[in-house]
C-alpha positions in Angstrom: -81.2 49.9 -20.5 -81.0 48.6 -16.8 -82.2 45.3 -16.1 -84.0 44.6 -13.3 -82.8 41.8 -11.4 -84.4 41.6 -8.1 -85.8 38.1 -8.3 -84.7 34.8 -9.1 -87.0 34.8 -12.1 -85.4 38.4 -13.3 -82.4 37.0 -13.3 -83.1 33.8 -15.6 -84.6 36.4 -17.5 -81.6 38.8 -17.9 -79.1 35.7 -18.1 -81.6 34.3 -20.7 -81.5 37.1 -22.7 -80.2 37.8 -26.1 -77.9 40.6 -25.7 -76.7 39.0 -22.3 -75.2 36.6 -24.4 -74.0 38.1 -26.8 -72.2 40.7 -24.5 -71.2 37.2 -22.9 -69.4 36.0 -25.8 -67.6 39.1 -26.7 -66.4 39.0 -23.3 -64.8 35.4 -23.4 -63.2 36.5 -26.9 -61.5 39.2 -25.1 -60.6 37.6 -22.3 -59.1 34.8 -25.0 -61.6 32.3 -23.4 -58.6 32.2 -20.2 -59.7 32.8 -16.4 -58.5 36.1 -15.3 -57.3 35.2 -11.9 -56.1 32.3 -12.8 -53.7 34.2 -15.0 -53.1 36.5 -12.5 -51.2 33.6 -10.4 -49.3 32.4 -13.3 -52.0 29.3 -14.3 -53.7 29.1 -17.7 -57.2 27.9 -17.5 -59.3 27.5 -20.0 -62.5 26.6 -21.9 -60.6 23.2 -22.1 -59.9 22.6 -18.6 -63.0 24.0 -17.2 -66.4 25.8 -17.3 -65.8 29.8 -18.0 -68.2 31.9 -16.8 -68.9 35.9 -17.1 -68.4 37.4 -13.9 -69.9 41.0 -12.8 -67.0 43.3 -10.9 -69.6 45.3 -9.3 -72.4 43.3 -8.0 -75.6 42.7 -10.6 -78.0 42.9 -7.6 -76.5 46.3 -6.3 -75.5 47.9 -9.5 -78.0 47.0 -12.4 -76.6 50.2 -13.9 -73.2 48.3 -14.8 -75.1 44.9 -16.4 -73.6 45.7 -19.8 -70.9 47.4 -19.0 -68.0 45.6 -20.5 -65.2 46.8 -18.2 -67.4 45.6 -15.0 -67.0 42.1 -16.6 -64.3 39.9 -16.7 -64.0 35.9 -17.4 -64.0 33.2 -14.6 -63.2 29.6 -14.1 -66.3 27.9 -12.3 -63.6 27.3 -9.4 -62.9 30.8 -9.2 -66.3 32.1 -9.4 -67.7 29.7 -6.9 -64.5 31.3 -4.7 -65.5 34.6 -5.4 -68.7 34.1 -4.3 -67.8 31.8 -1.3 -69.8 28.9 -2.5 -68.7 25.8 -0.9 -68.2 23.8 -4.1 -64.9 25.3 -5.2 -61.9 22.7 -5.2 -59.7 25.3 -2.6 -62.3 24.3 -0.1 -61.7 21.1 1.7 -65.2 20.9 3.5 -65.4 18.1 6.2 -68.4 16.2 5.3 -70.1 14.2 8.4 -69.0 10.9 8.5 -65.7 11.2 6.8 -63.8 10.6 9.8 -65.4 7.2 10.4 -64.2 3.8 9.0 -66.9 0.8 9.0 
């Protein structure tokens, strides 16, 4: 079965969904609930110290084919994930906000 995820509301959908998260859950179990690259750099993070999220190797968007595939998943600290995806709201970021360079 390949989702079809072109749309925001797809998405919600397919996240939504049933066997998304159950695939979701058996993924965190065998990932022991710990961010993969932040085990890959020596650091333990998990469910404890942060959110985990269920990242797709190969992008959903571009390869709906590998939505359930279990070895195109992997588990993710919010930090990382946001990194991956060059969000601005990971903590290795320092973003410069507009005034923070004034004092009054």
């Amino acid at each position: 079965m390949i989702p079809n995820v072109k749309t925001r509301t797809d998405r919600a959908r397919f996240y939504g969904s049933t066997v998304w998260r159950n695939l979701r859950k058996s993924i965190l179990e065998r990932d022991n609930y710990e961010c993969q690259w932040c085990k890959a750099e020596g650091k333990l993070t998990t469910q404890y110290d942060s959110v985990l999220e269920v990242d797709h190797i190969k992008e959903l968007e571009q390869y709906p084919e590998l939505a359930y595939e279990p070895s195109n998943l992997r588990t993710l600290c919010k930090d990382c994930h946001n990194k991956r995806h060059d969000r601005m709201n990971y903590r290795g970021n320092e973003r410069k906000r507009k005034w923070d360079d004034e004092w009054w």
